[in-house]
C-alpha positions as CSV (number, residue, x, y, z in Angstrom):
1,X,0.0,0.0,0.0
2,X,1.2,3.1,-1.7
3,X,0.8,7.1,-1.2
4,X,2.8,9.7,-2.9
5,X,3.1,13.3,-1.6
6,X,0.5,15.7,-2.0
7,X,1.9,18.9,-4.1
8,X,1.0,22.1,-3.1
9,X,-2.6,23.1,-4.0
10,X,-3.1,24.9,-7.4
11,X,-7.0,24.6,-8.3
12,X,-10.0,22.8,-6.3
13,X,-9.6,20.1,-4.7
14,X,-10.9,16.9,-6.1
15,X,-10.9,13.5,-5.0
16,X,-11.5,10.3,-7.6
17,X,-12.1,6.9,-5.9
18,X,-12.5,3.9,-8.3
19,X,-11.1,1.3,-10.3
20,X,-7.9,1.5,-12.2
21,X,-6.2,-0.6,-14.9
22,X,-3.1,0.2,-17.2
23,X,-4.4,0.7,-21.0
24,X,-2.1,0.3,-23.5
25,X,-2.5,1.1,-27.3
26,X,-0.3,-0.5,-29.9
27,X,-0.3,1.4,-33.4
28,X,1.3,0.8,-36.4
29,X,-0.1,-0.1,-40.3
30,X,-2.0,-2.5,-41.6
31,X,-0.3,-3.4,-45.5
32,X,-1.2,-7.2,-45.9
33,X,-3.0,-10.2,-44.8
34,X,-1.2,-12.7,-43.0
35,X,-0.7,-15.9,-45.1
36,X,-1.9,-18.3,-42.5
37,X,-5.0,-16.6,-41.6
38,X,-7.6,-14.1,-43.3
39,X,-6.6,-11.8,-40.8
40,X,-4.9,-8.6,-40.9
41,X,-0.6,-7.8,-40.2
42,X,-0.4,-4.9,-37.9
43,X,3.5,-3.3,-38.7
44,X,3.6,-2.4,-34.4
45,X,5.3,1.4,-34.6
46,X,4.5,2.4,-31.4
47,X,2.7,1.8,-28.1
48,X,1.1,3.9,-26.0
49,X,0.7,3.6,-21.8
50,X,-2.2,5.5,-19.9
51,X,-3.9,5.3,-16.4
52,X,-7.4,3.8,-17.7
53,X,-10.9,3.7,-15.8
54,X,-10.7,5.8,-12.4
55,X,-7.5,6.6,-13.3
56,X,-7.7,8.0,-16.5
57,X,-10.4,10.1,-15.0
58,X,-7.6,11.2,-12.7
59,X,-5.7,12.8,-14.9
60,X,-8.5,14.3,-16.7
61,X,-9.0,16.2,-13.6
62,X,-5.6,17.6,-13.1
63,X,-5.5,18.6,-17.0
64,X,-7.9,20.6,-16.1
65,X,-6.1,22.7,-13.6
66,X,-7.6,20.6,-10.4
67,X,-5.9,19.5,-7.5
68,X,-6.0,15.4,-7.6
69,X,-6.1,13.0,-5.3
70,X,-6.9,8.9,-6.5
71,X,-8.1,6.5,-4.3
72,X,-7.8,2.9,-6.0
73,X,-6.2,0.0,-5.7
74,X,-2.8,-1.8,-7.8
75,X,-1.0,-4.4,-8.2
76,X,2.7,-5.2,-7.0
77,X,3.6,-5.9,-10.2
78,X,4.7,-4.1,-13.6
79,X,1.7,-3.1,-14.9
80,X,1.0,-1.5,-11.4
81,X,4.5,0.7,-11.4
82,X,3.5,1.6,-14.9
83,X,0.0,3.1,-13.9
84,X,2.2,4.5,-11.0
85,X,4.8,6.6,-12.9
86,X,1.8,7.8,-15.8
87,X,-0.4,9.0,-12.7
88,X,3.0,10.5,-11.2
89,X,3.7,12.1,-14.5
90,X,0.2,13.6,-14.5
91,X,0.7,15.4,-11.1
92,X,-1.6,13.0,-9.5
93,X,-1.4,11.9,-5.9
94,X,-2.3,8.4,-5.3
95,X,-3.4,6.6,-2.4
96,X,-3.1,3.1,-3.2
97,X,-5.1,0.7,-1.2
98,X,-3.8,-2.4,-2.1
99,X,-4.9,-5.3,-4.7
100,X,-4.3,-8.9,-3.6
101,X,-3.6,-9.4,-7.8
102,X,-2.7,-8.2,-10.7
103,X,-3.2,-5.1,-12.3
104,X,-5.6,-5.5,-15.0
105,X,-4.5,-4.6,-18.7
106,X,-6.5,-3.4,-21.4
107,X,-4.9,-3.0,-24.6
108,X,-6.0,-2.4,-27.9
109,X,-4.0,-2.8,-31.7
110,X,-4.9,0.3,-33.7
111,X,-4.2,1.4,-37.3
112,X,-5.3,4.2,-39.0
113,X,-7.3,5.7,-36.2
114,X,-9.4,2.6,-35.8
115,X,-9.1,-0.7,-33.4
116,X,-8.4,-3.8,-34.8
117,X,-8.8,-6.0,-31.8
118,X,-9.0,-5.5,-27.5
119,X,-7.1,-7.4,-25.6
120,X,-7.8,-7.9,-21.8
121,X,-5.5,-9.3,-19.6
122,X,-6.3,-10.5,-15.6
123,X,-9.6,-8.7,-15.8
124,X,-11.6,-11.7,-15.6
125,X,-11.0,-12.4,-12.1
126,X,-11.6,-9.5,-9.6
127,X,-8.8,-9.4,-7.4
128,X,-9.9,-8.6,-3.2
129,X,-8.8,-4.7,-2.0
130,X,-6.7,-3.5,0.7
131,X,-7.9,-2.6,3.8
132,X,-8.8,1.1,3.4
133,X,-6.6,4.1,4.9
134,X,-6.7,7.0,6.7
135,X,-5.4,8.9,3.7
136,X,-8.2,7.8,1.9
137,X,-10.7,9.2,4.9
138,X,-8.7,12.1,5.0
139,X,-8.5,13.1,1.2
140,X,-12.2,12.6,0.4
141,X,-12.9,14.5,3.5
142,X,-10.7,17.9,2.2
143,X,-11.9,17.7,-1.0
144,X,-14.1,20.3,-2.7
145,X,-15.5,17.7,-5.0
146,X,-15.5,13.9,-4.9
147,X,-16.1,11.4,-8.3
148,X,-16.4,7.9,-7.7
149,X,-15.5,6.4,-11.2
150,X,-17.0,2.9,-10.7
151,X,-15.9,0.2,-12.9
152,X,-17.1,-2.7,-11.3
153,X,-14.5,-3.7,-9.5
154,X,-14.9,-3.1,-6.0
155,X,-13.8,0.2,-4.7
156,X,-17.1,1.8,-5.1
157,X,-18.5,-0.9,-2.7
158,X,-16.2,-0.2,0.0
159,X,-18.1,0.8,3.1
160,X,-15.9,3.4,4.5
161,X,-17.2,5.4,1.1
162,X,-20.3,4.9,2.0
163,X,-19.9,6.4,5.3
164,X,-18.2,9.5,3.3
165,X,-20.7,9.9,1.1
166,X,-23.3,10.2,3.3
167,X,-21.6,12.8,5.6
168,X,-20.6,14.6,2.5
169,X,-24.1,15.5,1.7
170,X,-25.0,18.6,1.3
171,X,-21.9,20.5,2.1
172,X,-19.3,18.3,-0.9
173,X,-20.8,17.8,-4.1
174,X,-20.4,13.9,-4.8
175,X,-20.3,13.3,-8.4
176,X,-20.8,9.2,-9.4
177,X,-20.0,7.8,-13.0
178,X,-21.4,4.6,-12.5
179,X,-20.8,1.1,-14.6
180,X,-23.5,-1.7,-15.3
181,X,-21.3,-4.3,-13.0
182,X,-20.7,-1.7,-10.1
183,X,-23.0,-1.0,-7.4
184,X,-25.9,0.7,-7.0
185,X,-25.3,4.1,-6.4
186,X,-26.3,5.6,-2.7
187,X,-30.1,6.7,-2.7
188,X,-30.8,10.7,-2.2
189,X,-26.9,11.2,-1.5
190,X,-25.3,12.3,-4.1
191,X,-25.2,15.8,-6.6
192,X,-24.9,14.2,-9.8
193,X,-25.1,10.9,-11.6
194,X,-23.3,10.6,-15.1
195,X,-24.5,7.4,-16.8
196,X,-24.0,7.0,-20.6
197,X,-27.5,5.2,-21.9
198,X,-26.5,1.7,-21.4
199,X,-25.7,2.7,-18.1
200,X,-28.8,4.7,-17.7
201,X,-30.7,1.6,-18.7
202,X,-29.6,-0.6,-16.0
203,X,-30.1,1.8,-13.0
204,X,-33.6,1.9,-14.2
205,X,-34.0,-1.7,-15.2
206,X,-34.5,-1.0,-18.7
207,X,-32.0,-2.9,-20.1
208,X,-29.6,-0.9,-23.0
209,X,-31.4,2.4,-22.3
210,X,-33.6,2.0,-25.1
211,X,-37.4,3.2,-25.7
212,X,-38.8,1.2,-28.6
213,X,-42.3,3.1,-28.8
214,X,-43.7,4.8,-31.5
215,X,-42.7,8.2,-31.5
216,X,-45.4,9.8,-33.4
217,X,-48.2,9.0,-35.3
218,X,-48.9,5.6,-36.3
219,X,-51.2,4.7,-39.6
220,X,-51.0,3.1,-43.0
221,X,-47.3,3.8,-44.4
222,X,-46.1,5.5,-41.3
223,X,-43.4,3.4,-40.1
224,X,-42.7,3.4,-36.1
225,X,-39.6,5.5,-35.5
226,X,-36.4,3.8,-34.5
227,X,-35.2,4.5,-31.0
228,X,-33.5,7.6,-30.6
229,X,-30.6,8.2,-28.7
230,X,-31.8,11.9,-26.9
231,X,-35.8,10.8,-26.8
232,X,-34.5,7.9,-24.8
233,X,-32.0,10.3,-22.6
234,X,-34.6,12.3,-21.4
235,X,-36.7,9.8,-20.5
236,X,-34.0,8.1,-18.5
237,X,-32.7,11.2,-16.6
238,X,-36.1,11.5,-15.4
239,X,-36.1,8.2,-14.3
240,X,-33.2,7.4,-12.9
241,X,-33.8,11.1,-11.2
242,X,-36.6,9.5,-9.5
243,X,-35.6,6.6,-8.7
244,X,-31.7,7.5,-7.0
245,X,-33.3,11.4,-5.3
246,X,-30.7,13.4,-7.2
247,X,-29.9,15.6,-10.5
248,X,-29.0,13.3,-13.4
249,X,-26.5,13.8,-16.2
250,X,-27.0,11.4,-19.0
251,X,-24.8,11.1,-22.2
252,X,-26.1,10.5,-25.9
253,X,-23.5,10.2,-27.9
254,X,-23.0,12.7,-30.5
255,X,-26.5,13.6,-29.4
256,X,-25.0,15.4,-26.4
257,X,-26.4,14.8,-22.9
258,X,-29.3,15.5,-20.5
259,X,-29.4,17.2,-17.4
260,X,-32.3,16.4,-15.5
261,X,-32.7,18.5,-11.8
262,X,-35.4,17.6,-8.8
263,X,-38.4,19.4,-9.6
264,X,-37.2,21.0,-12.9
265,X,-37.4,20.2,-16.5
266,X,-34.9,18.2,-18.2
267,X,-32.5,20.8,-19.9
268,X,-30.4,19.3,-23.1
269,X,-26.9,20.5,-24.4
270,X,-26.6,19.3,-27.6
271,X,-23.3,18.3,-29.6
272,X,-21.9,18.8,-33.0
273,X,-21.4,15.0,-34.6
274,X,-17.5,14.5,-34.1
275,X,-15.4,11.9,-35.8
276,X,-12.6,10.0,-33.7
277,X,-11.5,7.8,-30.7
278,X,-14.4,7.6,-28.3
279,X,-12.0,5.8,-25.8
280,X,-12.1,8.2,-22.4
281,X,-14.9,10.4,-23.8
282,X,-17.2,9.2,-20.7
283,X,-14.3,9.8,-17.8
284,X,-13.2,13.4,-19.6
285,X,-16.8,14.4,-19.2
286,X,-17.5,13.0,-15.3
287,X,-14.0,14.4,-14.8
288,X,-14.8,18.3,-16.6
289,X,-18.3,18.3,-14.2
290,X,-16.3,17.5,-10.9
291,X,-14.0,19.6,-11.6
292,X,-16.4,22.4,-12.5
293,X,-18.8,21.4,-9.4
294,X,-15.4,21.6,-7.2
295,X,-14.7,25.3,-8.8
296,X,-18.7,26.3,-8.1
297,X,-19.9,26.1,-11.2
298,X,-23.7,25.6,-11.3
299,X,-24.7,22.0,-12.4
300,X,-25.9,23.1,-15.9
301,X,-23.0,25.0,-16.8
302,X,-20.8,22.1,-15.8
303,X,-22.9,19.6,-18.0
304,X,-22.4,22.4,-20.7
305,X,-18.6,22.0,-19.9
306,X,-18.2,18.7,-19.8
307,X,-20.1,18.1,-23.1
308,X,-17.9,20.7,-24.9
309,X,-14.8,18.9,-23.4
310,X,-15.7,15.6,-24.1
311,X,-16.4,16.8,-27.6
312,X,-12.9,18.3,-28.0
313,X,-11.7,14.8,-26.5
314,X,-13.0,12.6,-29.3
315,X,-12.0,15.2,-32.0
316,X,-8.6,16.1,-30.6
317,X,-9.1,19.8,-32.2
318,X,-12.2,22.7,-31.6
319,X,-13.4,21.8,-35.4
320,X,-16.4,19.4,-36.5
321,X,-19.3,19.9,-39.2
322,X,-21.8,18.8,-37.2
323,X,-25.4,16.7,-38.7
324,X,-26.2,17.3,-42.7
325,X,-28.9,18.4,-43.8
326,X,-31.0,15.5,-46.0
327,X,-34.2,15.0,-48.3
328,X,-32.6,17.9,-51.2
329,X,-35.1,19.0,-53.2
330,X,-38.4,18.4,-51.0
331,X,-41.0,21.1,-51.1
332,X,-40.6,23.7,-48.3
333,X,-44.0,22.7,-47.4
334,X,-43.6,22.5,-43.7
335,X,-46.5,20.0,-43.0
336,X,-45.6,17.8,-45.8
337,X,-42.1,18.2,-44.8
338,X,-42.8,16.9,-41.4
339,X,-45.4,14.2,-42.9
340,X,-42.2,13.0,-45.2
341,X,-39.9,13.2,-42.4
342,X,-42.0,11.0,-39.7
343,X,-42.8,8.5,-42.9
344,X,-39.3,7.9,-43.3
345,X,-38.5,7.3,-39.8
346,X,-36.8,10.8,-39.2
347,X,-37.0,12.4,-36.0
348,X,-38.5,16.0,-36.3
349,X,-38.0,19.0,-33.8
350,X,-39.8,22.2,-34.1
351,X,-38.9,25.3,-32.2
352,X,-41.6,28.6,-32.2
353,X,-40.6,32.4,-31.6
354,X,-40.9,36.0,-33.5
355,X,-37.8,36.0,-34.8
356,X,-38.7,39.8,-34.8
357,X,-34.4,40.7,-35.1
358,X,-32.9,37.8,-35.5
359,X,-29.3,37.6,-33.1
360,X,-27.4,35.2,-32.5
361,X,-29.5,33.8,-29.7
362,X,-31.6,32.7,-31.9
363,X,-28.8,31.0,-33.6
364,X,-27.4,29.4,-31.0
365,X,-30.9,28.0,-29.8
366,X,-32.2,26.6,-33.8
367,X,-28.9,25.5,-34.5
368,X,-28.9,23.3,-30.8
369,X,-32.4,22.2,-31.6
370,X,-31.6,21.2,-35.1
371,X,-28.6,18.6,-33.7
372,X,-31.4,17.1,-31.6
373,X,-33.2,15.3,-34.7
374,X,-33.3,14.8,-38.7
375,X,-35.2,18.2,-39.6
376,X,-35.6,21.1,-37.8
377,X,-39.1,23.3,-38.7
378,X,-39.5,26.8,-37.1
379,X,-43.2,27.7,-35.7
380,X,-43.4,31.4,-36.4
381,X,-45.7,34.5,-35.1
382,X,-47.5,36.2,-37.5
383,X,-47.5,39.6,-38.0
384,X,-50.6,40.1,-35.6
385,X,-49.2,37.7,-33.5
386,X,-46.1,39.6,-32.5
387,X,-48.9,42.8,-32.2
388,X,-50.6,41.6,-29.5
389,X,-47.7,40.0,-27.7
390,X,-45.4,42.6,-27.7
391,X,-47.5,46.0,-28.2
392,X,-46.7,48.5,-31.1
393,X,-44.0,49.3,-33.1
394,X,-43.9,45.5,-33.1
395,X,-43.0,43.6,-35.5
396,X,-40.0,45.4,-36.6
397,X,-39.9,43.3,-39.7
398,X,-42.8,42.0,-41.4
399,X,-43.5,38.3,-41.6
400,X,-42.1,37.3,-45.2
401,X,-38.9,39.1,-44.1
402,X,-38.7,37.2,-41.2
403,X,-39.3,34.0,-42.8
404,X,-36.7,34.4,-45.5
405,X,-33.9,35.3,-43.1
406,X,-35.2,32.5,-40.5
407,X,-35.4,29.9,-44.0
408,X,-31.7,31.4,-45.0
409,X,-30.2,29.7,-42.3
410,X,-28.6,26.4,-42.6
411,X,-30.4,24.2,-39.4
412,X,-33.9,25.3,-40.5
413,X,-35.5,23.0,-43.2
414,X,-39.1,25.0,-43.2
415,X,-40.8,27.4,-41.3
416,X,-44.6,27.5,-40.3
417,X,-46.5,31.1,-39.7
418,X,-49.3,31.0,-37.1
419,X,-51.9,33.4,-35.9
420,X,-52.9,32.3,-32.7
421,X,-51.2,33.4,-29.3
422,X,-49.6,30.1,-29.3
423,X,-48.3,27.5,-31.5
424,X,-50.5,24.6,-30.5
425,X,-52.7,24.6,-33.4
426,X,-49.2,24.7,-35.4
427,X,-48.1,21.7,-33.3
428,X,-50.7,19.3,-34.1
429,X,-50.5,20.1,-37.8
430,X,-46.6,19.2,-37.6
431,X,-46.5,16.4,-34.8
432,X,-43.3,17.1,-34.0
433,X,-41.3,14.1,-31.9
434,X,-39.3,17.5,-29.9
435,X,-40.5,21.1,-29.6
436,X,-37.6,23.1,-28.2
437,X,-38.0,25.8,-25.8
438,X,-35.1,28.0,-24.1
439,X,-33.8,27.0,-20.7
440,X,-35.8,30.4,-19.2
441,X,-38.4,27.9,-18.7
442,X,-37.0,25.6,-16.5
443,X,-39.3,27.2,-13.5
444,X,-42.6,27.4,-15.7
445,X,-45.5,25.2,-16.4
446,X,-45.2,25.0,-20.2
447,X,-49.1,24.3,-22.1
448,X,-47.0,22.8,-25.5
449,X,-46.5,19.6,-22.5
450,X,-49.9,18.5,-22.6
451,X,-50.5,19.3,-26.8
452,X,-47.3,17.1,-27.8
453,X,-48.5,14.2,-25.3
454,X,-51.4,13.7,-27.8
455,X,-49.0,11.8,-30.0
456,X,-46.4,11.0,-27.6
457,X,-44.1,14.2,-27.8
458,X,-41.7,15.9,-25.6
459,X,-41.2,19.3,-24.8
460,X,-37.0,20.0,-24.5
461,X,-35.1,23.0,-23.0
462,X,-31.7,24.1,-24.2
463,X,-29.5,26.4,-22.7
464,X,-29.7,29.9,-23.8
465,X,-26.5,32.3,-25.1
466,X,-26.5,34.5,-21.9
467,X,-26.9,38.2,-22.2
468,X,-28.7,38.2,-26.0
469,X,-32.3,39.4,-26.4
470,X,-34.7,41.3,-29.0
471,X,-35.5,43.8,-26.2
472,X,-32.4,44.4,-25.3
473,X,-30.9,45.4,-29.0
474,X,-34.2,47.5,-29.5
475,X,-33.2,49.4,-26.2
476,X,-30.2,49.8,-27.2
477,X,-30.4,51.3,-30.5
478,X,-33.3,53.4,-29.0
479,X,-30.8,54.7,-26.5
């Protein structure tokens, strides 16, 4: 049983507790088959050695300007002074508490930015833990954030956490990424769980996290829409929400993730599609909300964090083109477009507004809403509408100029005027699978609930761009 030194403090405080392993990549090319086999030759140029599972998570963390301190348990063996030196390297302090085994390897042959094969060495067998230690009490206890990164291998179970966890509450955000073979996480405890869907699945005994309902309407030549990766995260933040007493983060993918609160509606924080290694993806983003939590950050904006990170993660640069737009050549028709869309098994989200001066709020929230499905359609206010919402001089811009900028931009694939004071009549024409509000509503009792039930429909929040409103520009340039 191992501890190295604590450096001096430079950023919060954050403890990880879970399961480590060494994972090891070996990369090279692919040129041939072998002659023996119908398999291919990998030319081995290089290997790479990382901390994997808690630890990995680790070192996440400390790139991210935290203090670290990971409570696991190693091997005496190679493998284990490996893990030892890369989590040395990465400014982590480890207290090590024992593993009566050997380290457990994961390694993977890679070429051309893909894996060939995993190989998984002593992971079969789960070794027994060391007794814990004091300087595990005592580094949980000072931290300003604890994750437990729960691999399934035992040091999420051990007791003394338990006893932590539960005195943490309510004055040391506990953040707990948990694993389909790990245990159940503590009941009304914690400040945020940060399943993927699989995982989100089992904690709700829905086995693979996935809804297999129609999503909209069903009749002659209307096939029943596939499951969808964010349809099925919101459902399962609620649930799991329920069903564990605490706020729920859960990832999609390149859907983005979910954020669902106690007593508020789930909030979404969508992702542009990004090509690359998904390996670590899942401990970068429990790692960016601890850290963020540990800092003070407010739960949403640490989702919003941790989905931006995790994004830069799997593309290893800022960039990515996000979803493309499909069906060229369609007529603009919005209710045939949405008819079209839902016949073809695509997923169509509809957002409403006045689009009165379009800024790039309004951006920011129809390009979000677009990333959530296959189409994107735009309710819009008429011109009398916007009169009797907002008083005279409004609209600033009459309705066909509204709809050709709104129609310019590349998310929206139609746009549908309506008279009334709100979109429902609108809504039931289109039968939209998501209508997209901002995040303002979070606190609100929203009516567009109980019209999208009808057919099985969700209402979804996103967050807003802070600071960016019609009202304020029109002040502005009256001032």
């Amino acid at each position: 049983m191992k501890q190295l030194g604590r450096r001096a403090a430079t950023g919060p405080q954050v403890t990880v507790v879970g399961d480590t392993f060494l994972d090891q990549d070996w990369i090279g090319s692919v040129d041939r088959v072998a002659p023996d086999a119908p398999v291919p030759v990998l030319q081995a140029a290089g290997e790479i050695c990382r901390p994997g599972g808690a630890g990995l998570a680790a070192t996440h963390a400390a790139e991210a300007g935290a203090d670290v301190t990971l409570v696991t348990a190693l091997g005496d063996d190679d493998e284990g002074e490996r893990v030892r030196a890369e989590l040395d390297a990465a400014r982590v302090t480890v207290v090590d508490l024992g593993l009566a085994g050997r380290t457990p390897v994961k390694l993977r042959l890679r070429s051309s930015g893909q894996s060939l094969v995993r190989v998984d060495r002593h992971c079969s067998t789960v070794a027994s833990i060391g007794g814990w230690l004091d300087a595990a009490t005592d580094a949980t206890r000072a931290a300003d954030a604890v994750l437990v990164s729960d691999y399934g291998r035992g040091m999420a179970g051990q007791p003394a956490l338990g006893v932590l966890v539960h005195r943490a509450r309510g004055c040391t955000p506990v953040v707990w990424d948990p694993h389909p073979r790990g245990v159940r996480p503590p009941r009304g405890e914690l400040d945020l769980l940060t399943p993927n869907l699989a995982e989100a699945g089992h904690l709700t005994g829905r086995a693979g996290g996935a809804v297999t309902r129609a999503r909209g309407p069903v009749g002659p030549g209307t096939a029943t829409t596939p499951s969808q990766p964010i349809i099925d995260a919101l459902e399962l933040a609620e649930q799991a929400g329920a069903l564990y007493d605490c706020a729920v983060a859960v990832t999609a993918g390149d859907r983005g993730a979910v954020l669902a609160e106690p007593g508020q509606q789930p909030v979404l924080m969508p992702v542009e599609a990004t090509a690359g290694d998904v390996c670590g993806a899942g401990d970068r983003f429990a790692a960016t909300v601890a850290v963020e939590r540990a800092g003070g950050a407010q739960r949403q904006q640490a989702v919003e964090r941790a989905v931006d990170r995790a994004r830069r993660h799997v593309a290893g640069d800022p960039g990515g083109e996000g979803s493309l737009r499909w069906l060229p050549g369609i007529s603009r028709d919005p209710v045939a477009f949405a008819a079209r869309a839902r016949a073809d098994g695509r997923v169509v989200v509809a957002a409403g507004g006045c689009f009165d001066v379009l800024h790039a709020g309004h951006v920011h929230l129809l390009e979000g809403a677009r990333r959530l499905g296959d189409c994107l359609i735009v309710c819009m206010n008429s011109d009398d509408s916007v009169r009797r919402r907002k008083g005279p001089p409004r609209p600033i811009h009459p309705l066909a100029d509204r709809i050709r900028v709104v129609q310019g931009l590349g998310c929206v694939d139609a746009v549908l005027p309506f008279d009334e004071e709100t979109p429902d009549a609108a809504l039931r024409e289109l039968r939209p699978h998501l209508f997209v509000k901002g995040a303002d509503y979070a606190d609100q009792a929203l009516p567009e609930r109980e019209v999208l039930a009808g057919w099985d429909g969700r209402v979804v929040l996103l967050p807003l761009l802070r600071g960016r409103s019609t009202t304020h520009i029109l002040d502005a340039a009256a001032g």
